[in-house]
PDB file as gemmi writes it, atoms N, CA and C in Angstrom:
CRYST1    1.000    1.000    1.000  90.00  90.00  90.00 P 1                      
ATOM      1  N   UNK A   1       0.835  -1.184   0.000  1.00  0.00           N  
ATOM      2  CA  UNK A   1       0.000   0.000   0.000  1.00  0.00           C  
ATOM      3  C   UNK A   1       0.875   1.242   0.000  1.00  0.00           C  
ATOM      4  N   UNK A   2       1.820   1.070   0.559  1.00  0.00           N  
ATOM      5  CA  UNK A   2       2.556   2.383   1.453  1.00  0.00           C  
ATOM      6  C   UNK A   2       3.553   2.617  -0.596  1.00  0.00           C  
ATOM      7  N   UNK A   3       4.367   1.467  -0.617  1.00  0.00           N  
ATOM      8  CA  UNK A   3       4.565   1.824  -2.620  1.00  0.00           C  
ATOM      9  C   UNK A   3       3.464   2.538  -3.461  1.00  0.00           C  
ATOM     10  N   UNK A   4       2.296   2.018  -3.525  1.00  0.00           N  
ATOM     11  CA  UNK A   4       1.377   2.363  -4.226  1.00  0.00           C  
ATOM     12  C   UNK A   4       1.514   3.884  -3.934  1.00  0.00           C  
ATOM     13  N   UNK A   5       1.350   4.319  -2.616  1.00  0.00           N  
ATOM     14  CA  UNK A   5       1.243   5.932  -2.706  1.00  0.00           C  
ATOM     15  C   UNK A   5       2.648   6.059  -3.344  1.00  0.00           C  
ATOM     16  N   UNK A   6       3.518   6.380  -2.495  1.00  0.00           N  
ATOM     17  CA  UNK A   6       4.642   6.385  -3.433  1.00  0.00           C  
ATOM     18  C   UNK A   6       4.953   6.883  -4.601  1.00  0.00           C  
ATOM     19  N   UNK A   7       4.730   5.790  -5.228  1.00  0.00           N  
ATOM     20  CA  UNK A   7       4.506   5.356  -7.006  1.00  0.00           C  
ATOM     21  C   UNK A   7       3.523   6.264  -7.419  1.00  0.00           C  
ATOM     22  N   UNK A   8       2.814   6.403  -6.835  1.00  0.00           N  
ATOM     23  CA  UNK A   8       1.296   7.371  -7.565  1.00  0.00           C  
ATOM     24  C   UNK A   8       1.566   8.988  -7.629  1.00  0.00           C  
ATOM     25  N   UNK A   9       2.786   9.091  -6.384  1.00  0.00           N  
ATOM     26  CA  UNK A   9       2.571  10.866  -6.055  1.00  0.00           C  
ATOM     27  C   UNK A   9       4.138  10.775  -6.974  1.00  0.00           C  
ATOM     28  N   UNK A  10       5.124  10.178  -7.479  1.00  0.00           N  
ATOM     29  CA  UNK A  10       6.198  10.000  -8.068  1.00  0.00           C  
ATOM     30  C   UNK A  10       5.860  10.276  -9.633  1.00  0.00           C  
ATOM     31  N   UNK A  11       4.585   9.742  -9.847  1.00  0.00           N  
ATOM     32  CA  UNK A  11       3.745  10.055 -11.076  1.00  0.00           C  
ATOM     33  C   UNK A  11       3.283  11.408 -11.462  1.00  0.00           C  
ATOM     34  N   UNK A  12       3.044  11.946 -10.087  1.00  0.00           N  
ATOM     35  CA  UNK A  12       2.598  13.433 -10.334  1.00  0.00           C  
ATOM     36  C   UNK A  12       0.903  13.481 -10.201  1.00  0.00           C  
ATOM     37  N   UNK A  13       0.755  12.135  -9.837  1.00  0.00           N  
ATOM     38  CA  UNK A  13      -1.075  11.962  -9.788  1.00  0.00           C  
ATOM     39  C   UNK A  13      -1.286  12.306  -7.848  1.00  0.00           C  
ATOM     40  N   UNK A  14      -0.648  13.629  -7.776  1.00  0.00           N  
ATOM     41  CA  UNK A  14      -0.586  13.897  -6.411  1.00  0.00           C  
ATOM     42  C   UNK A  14      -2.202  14.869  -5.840  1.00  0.00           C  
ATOM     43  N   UNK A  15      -3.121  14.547  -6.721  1.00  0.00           N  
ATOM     44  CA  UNK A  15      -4.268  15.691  -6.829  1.00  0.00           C  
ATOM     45  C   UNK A  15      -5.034  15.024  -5.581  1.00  0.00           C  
ATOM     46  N   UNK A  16      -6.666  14.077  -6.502  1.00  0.00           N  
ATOM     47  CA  UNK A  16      -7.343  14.068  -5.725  1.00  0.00           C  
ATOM     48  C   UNK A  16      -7.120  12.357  -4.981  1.00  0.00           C  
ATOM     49  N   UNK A  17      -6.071  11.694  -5.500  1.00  0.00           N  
ATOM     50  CA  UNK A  17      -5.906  10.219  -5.367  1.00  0.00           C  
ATOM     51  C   UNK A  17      -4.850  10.319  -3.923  1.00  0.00           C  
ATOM     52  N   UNK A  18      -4.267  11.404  -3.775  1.00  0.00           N  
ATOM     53  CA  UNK A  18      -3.706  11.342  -2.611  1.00  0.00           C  
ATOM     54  C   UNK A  18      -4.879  11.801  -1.095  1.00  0.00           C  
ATOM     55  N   UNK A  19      -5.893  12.587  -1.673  1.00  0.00           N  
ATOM     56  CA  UNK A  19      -6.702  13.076  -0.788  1.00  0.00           C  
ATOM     57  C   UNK A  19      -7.763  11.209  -0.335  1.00  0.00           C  
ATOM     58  N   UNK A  20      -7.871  10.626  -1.048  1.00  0.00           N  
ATOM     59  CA  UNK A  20      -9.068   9.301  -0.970  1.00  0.00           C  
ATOM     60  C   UNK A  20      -7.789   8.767  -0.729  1.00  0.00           C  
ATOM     61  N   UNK A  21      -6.672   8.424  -0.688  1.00  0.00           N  
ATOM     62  CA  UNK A  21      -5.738   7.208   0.518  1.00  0.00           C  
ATOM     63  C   UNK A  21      -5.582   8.016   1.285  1.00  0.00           C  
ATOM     64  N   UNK A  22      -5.628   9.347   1.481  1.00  0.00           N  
ATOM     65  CA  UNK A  22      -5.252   9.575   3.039  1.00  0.00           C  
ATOM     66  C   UNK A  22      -6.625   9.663   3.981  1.00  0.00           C  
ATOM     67  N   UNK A  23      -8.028   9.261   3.082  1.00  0.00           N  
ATOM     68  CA  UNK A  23      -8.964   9.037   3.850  1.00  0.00           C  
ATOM     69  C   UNK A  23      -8.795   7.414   4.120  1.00  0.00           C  
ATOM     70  N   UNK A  24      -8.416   6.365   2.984  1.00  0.00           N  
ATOM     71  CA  UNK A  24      -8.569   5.302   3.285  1.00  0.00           C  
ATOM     72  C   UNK A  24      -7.638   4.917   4.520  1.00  0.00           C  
ATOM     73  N   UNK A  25      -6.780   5.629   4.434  1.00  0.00           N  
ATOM     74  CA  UNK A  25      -5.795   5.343   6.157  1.00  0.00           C  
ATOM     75  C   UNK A  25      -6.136   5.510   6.920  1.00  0.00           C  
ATOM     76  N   UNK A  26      -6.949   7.120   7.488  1.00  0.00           N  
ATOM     77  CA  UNK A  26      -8.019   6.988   8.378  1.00  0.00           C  
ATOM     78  C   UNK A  26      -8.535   5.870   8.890  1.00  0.00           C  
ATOM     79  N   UNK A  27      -9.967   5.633   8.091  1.00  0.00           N  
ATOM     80  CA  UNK A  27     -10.450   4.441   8.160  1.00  0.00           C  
ATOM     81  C   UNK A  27      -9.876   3.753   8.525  1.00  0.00           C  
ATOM     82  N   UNK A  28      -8.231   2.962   7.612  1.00  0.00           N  
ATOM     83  CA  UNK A  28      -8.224   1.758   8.141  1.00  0.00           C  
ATOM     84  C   UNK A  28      -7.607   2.142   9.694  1.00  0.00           C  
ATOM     85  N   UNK A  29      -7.338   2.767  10.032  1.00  0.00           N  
ATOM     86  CA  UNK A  29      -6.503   3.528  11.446  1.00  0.00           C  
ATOM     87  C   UNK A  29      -7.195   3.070  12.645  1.00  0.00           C  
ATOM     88  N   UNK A  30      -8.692   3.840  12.277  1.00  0.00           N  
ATOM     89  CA  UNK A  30      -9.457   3.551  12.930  1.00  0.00           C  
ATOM     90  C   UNK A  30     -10.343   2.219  13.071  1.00  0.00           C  
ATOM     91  N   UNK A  31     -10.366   1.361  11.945  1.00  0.00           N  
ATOM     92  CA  UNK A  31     -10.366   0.096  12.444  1.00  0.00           C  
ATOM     93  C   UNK A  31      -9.630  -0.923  13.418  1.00  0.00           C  
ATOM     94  N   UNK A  32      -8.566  -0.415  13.233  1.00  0.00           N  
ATOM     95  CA  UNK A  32      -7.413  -1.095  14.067  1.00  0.00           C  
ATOM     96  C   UNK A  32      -7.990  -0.922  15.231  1.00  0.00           C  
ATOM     97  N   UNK A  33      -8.196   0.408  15.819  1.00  0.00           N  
ATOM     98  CA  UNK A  33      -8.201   1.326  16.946  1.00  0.00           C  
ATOM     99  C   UNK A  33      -9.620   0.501  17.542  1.00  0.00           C  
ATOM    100  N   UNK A  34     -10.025   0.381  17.054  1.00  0.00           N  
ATOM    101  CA  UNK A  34     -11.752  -0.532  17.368  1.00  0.00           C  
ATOM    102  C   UNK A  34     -11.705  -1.664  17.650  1.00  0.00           C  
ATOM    103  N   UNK A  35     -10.759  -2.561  16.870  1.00  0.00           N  
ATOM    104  CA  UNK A  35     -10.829  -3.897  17.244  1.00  0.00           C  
ATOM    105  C   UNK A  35      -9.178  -4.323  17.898  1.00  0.00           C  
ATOM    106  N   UNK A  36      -8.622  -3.230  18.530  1.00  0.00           N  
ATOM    107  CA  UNK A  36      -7.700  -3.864  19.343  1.00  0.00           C  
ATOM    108  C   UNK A  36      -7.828  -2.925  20.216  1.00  0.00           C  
ATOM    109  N   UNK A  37      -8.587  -1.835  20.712  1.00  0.00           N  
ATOM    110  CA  UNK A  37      -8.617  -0.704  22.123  1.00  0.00           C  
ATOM    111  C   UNK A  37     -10.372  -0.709  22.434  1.00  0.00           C  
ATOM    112  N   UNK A  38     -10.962  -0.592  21.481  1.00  0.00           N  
ATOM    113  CA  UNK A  38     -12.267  -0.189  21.784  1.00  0.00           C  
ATOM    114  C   UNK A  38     -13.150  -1.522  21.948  1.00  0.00           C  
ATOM    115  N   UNK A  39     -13.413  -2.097  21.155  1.00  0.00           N  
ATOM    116  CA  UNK A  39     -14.136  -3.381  21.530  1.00  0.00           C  
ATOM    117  C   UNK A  39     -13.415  -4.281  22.836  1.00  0.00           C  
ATOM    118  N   UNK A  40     -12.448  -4.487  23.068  1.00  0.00           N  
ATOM    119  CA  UNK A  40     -12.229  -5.478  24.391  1.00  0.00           C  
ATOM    120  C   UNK A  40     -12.442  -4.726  25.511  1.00  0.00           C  
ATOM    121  N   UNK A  41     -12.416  -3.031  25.452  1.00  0.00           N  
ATOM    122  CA  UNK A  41     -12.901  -2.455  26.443  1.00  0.00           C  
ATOM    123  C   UNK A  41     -14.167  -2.669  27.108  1.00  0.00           C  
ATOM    124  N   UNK A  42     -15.103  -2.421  25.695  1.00  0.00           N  
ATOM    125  CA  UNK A  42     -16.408  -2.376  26.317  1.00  0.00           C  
ATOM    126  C   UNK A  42     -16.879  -3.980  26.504  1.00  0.00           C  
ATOM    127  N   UNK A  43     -16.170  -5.024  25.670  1.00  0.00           N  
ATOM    128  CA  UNK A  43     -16.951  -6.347  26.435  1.00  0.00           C  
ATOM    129  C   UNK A  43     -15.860  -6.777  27.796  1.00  0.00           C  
ATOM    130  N   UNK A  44     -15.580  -6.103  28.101  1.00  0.00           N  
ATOM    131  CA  UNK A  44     -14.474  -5.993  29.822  1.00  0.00           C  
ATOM    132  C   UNK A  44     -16.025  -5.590  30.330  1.00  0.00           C  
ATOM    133  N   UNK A  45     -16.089  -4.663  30.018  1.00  0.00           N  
ATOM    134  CA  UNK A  45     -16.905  -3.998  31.037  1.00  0.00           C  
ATOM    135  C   UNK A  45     -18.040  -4.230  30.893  1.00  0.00           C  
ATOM    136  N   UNK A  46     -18.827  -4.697  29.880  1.00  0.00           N  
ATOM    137  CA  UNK A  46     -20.320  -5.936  29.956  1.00  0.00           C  
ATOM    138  C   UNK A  46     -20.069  -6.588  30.905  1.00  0.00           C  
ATOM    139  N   UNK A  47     -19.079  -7.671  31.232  1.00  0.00           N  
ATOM    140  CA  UNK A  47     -18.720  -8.880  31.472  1.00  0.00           C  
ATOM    141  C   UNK A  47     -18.424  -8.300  32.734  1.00  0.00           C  
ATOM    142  N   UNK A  48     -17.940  -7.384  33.407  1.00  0.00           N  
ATOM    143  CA  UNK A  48     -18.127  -7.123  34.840  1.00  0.00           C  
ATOM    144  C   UNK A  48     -19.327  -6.196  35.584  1.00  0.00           C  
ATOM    145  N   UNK A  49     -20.478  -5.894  34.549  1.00  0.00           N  
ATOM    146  CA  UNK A  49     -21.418  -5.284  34.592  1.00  0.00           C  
ATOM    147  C   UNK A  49     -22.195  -6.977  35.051  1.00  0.00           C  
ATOM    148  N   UNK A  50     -22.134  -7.574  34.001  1.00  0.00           N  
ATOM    149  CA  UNK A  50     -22.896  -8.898  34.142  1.00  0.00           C  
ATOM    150  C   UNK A  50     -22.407 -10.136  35.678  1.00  0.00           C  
ATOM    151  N   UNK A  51     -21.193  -9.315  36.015  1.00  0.00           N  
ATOM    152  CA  UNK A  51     -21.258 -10.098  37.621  1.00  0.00           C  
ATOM    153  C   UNK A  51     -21.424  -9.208  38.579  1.00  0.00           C  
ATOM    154  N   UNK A  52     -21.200  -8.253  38.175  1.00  0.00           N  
ATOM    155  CA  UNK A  52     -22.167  -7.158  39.180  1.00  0.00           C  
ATOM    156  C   UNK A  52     -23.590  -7.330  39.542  1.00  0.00           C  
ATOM    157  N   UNK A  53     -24.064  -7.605  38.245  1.00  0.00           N  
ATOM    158  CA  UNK A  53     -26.060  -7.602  38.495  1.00  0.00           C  
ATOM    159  C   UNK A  53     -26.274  -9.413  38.854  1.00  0.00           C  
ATOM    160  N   UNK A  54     -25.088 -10.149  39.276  1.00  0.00           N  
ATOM    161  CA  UNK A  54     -25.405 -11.381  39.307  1.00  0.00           C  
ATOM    162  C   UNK A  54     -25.235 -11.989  40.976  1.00  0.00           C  
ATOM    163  N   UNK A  55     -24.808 -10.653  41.527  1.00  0.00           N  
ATOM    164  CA  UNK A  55     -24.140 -11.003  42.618  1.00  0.00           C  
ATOM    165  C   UNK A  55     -25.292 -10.776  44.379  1.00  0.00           C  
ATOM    166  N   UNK A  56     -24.821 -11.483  44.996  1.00  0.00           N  
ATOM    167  CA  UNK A  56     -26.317 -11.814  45.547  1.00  0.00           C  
ATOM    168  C   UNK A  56     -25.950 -12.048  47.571  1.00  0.00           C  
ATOM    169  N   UNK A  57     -26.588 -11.767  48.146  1.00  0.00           N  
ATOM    170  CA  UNK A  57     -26.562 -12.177  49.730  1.00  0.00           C  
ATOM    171  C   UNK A  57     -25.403 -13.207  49.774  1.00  0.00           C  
ATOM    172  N   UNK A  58     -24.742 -12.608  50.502  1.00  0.00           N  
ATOM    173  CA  UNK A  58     -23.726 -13.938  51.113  1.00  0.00           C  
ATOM    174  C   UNK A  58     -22.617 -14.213  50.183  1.00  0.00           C  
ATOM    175  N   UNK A  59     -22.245 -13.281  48.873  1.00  0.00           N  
ATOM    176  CA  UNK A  59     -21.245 -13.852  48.248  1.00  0.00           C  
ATOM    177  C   UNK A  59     -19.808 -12.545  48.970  1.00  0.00           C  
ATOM    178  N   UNK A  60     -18.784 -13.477  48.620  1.00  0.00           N  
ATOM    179  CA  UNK A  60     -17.353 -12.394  48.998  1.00  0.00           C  
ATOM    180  C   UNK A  60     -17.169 -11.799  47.853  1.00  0.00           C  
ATOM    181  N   UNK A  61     -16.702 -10.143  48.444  1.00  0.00           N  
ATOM    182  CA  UNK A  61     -16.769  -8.923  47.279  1.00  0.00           C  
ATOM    183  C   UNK A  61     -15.367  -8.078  48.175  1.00  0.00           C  
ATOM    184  N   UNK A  62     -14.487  -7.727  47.210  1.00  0.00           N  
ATOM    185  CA  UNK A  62     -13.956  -6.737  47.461  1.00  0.00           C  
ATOM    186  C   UNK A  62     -14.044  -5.053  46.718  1.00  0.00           C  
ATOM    187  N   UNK A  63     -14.061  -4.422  47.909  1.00  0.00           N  
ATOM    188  CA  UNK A  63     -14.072  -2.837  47.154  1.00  0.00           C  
ATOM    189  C   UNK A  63     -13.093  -2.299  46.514  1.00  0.00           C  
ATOM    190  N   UNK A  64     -13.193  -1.021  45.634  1.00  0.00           N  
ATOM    191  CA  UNK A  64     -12.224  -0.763  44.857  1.00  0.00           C  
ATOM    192  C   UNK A  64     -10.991  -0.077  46.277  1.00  0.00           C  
ATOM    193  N   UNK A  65     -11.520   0.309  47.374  1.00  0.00           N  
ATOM    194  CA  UNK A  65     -10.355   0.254  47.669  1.00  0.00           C  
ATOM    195  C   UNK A  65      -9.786   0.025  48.373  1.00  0.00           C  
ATOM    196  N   UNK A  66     -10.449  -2.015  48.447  1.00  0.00           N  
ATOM    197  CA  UNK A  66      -9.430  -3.027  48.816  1.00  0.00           C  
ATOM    198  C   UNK A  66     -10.069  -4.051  50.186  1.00  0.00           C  
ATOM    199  N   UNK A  67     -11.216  -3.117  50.503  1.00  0.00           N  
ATOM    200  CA  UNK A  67     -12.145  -3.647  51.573  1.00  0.00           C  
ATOM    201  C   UNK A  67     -12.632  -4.965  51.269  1.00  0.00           C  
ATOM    202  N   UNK A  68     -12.623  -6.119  52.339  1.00  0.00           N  
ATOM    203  CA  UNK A  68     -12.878  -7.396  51.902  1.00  0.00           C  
ATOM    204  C   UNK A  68     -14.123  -7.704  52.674  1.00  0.00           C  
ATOM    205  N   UNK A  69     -15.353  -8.003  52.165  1.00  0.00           N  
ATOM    206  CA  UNK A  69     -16.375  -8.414  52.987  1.00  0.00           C  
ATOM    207  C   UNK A  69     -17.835  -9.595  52.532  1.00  0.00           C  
ATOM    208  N   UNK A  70     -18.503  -9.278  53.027  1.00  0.00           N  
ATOM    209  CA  UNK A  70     -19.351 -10.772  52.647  1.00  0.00           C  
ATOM    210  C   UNK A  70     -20.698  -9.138  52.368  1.00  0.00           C  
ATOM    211  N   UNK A  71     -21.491  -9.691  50.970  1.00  0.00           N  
ATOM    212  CA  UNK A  71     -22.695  -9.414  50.945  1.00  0.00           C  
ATOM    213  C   UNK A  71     -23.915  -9.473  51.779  1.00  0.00           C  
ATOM    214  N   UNK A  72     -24.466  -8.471  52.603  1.00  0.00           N  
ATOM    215  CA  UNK A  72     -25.339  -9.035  53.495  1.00  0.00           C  
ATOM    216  C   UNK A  72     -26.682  -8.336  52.805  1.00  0.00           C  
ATOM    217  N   UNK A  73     -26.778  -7.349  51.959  1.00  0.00           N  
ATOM    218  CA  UNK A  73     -28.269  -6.451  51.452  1.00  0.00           C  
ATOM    219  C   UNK A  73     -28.076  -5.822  50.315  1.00  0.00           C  
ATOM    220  N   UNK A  74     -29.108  -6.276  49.448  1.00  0.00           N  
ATOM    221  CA  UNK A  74     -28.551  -5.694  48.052  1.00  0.00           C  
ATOM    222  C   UNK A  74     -29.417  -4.783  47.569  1.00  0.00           C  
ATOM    223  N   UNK A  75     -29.286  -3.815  46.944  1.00  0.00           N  
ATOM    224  CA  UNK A  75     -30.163  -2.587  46.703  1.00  0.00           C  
ATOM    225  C   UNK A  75     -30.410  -2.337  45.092  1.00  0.00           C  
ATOM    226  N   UNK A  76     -30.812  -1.581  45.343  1.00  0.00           N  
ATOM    227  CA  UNK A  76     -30.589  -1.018  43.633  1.00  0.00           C  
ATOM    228  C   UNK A  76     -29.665  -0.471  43.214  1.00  0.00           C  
ATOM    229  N   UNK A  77     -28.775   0.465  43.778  1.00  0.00           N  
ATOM    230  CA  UNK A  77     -27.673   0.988  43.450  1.00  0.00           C  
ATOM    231  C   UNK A  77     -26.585   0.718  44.114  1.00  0.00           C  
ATOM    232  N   UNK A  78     -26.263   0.187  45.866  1.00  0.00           N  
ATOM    233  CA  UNK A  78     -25.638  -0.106  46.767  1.00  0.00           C  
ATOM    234  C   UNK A  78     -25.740  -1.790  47.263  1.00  0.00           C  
ATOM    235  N   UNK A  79     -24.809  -1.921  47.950  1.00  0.00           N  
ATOM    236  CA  UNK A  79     -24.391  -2.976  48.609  1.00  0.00           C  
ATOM    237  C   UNK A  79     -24.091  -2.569  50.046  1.00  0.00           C  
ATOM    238  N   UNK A  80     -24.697  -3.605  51.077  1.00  0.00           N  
ATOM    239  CA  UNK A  80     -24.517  -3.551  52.289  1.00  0.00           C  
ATOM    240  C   UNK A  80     -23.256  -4.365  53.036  1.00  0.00           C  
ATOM    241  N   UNK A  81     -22.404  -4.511  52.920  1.00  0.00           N  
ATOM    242  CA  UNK A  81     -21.554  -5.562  53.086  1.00  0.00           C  
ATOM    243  C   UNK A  81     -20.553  -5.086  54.493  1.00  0.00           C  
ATOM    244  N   UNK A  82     -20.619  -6.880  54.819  1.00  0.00           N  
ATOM    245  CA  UNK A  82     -20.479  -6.672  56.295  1.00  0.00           C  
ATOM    246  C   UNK A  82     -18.830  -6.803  56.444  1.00  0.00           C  
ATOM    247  N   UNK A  83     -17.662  -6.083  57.235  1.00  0.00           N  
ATOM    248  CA  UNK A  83     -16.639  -5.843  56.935  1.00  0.00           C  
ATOM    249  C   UNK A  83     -16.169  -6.951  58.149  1.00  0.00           C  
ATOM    250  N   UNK A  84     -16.554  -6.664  59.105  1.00  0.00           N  
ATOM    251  CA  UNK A  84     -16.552  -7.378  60.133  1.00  0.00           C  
ATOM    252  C   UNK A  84     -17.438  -8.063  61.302  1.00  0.00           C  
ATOM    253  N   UNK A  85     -17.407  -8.593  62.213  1.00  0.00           N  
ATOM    254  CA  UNK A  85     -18.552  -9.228  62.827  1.00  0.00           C  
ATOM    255  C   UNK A  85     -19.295  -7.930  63.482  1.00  0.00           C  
ATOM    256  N   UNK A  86     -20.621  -7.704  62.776  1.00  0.00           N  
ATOM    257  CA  UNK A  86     -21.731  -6.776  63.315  1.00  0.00           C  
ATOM    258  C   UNK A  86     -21.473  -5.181  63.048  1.00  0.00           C  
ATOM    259  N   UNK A  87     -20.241  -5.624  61.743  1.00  0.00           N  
ATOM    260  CA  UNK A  87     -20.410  -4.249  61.271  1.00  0.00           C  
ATOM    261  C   UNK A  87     -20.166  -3.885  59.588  1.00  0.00           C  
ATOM    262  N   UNK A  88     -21.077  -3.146  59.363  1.00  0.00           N  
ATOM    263  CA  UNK A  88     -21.531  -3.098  57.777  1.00  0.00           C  
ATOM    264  C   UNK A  88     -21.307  -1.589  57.087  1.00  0.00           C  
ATOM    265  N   UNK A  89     -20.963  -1.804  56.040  1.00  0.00           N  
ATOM    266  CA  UNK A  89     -21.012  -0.542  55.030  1.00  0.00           C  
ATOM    267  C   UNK A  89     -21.584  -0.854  54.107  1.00  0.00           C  
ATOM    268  N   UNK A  90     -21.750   0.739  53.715  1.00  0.00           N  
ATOM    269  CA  UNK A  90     -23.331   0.770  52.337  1.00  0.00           C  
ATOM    270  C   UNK A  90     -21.930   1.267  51.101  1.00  0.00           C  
ATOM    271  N   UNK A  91     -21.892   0.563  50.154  1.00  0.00           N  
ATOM    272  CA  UNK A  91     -21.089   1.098  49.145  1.00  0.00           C  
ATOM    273  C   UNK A  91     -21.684   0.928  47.797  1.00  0.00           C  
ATOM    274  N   UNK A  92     -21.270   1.945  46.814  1.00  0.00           N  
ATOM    275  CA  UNK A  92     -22.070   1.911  45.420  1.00  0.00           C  
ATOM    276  C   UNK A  92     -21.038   0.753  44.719  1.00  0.00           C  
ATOM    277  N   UNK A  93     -22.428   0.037  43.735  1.00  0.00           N  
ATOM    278  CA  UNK A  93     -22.070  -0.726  42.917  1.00  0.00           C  
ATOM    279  C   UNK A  93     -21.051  -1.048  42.264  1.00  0.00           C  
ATOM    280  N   UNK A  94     -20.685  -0.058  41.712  1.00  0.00           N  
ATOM    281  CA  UNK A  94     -19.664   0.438  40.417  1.00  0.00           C  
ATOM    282  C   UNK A  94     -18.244   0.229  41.037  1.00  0.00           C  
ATOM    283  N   UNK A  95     -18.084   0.237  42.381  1.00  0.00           N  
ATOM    284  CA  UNK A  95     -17.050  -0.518  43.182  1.00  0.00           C  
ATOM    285  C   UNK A  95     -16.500  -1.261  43.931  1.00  0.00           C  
ATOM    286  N   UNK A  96     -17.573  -2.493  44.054  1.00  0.00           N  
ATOM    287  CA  UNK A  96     -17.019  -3.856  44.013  1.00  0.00           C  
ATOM    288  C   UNK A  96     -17.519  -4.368  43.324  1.00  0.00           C  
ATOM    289  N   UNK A  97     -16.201  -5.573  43.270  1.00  0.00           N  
ATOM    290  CA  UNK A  97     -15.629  -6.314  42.273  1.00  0.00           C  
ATOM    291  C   UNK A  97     -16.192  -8.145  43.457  1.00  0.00           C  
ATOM    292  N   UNK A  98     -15.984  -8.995  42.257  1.00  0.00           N  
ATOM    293  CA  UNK A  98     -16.476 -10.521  43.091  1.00  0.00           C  
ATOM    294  C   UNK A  98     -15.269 -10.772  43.154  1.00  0.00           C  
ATOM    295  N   UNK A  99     -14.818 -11.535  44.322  1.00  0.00           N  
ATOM    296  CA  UNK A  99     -13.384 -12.229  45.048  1.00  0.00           C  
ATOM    297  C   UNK A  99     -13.059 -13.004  43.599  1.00  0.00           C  
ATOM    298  N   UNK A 100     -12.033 -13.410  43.476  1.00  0.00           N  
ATOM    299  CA  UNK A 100     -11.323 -14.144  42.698  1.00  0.00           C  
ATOM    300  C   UNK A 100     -12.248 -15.972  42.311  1.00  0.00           C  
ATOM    301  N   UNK A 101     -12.076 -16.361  44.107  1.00  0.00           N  
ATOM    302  CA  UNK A 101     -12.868 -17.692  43.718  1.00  0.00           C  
ATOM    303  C   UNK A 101     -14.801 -17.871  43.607  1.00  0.00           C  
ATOM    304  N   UNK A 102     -14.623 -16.459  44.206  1.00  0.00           N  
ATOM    305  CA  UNK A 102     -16.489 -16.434  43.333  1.00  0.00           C  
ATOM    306  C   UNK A 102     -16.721 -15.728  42.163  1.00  0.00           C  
ATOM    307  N   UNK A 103     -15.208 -15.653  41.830  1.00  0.00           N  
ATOM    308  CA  UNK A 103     -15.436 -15.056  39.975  1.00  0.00           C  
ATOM    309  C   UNK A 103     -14.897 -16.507  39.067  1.00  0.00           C  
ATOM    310  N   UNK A 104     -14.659 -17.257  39.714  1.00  0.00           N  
ATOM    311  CA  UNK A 104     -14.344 -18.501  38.896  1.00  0.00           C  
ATOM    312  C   UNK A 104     -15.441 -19.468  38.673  1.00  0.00           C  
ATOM    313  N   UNK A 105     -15.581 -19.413  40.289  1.00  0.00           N  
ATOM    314  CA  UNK A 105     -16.959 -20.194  40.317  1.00  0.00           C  
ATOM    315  C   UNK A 105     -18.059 -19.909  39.277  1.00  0.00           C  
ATOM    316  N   UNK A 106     -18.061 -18.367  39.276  1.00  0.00           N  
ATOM    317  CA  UNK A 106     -19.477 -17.523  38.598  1.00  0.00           C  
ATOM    318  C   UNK A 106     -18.826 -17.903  36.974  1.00  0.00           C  
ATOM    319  N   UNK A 107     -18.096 -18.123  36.519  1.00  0.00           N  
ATOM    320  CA  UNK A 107     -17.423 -18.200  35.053  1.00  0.00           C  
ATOM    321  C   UNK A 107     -17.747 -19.415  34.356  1.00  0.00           C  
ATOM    322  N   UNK A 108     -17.682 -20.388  35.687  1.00  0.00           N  
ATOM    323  CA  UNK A 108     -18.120 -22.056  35.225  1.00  0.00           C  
ATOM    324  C   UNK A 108     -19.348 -22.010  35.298  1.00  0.00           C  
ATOM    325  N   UNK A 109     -20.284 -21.320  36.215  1.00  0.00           N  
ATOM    326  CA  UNK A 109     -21.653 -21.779  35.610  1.00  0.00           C  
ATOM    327  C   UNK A 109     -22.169 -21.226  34.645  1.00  0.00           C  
ATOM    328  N   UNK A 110     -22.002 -20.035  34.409  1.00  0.00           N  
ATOM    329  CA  UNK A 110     -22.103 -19.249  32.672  1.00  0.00           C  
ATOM    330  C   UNK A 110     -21.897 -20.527  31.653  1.00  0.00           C  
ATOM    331  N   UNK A 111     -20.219 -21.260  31.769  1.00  0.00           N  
ATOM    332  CA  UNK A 111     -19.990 -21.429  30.841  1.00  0.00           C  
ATOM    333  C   UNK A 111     -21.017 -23.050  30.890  1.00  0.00           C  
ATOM    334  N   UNK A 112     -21.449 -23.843  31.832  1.00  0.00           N  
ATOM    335  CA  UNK A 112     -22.187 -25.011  32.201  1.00  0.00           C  
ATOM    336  C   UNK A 112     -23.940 -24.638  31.446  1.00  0.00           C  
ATOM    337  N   UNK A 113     -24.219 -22.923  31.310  1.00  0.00           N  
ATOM    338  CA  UNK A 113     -25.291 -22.660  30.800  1.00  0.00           C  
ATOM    339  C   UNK A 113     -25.335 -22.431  29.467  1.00  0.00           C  
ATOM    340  N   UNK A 114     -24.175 -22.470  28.763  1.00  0.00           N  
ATOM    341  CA  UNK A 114     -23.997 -22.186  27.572  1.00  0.00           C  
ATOM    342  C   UNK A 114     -24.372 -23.595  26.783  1.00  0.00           C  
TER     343      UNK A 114                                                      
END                                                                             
């Protein structure tokens, strides 16, 4: 591709054929950019959206920052989770994450429903 221009503007056909490959580079630029930055982003973040809304009384969750506790009340937007014996915090969704072995666990039965 990269000859072809080259060769073409070496020709003197530097008019409107250089303006349509330097759109087709774009494009392809931005394909790249989509299917190696943008798409694994957003199915990352389905896929931890989808153990977020899956997660339920009694499972282990850590917070984003770093708090380890057991699910005791689940809300619509918050989590009640108990940090220690007889004592609980209310934290938003969007920052915890499921422990390691109840994200494995949760991975095999997805994949047992498939």
């Amino acid at each position: 591709m990269l000859n072809f221009i080259l060769l073409d503007e070496a020709a003197g056909n530097s008019g409107t054929g250089s303006m349509t490959q330097m759109v087709i580079m774009m494009v392809l630029l931005f394909v790249v950019f989509y299917f190696f930055m943008i798409r694994p982003q957003t199915k990352k973040q389905k896929e931890l959206q989808q153990q977020r809304d899956a997660m339920k009384k009694g499972d282990k969750v850590v917070t984003a920052g770093g708090i380890h506790g057991i699910i005791r009340e689940v809300q619509e937007n918050t989590f009640l989770i108990e940090v220690s014996k007889e004592v609980c915090i209310k934290v938003d969704k969007a920052s915890v994450y499921v422990t390691t072995d109840e994200a494995q666990q949760a991975s095999k039965e997805a994949d047992a429903k498939r």
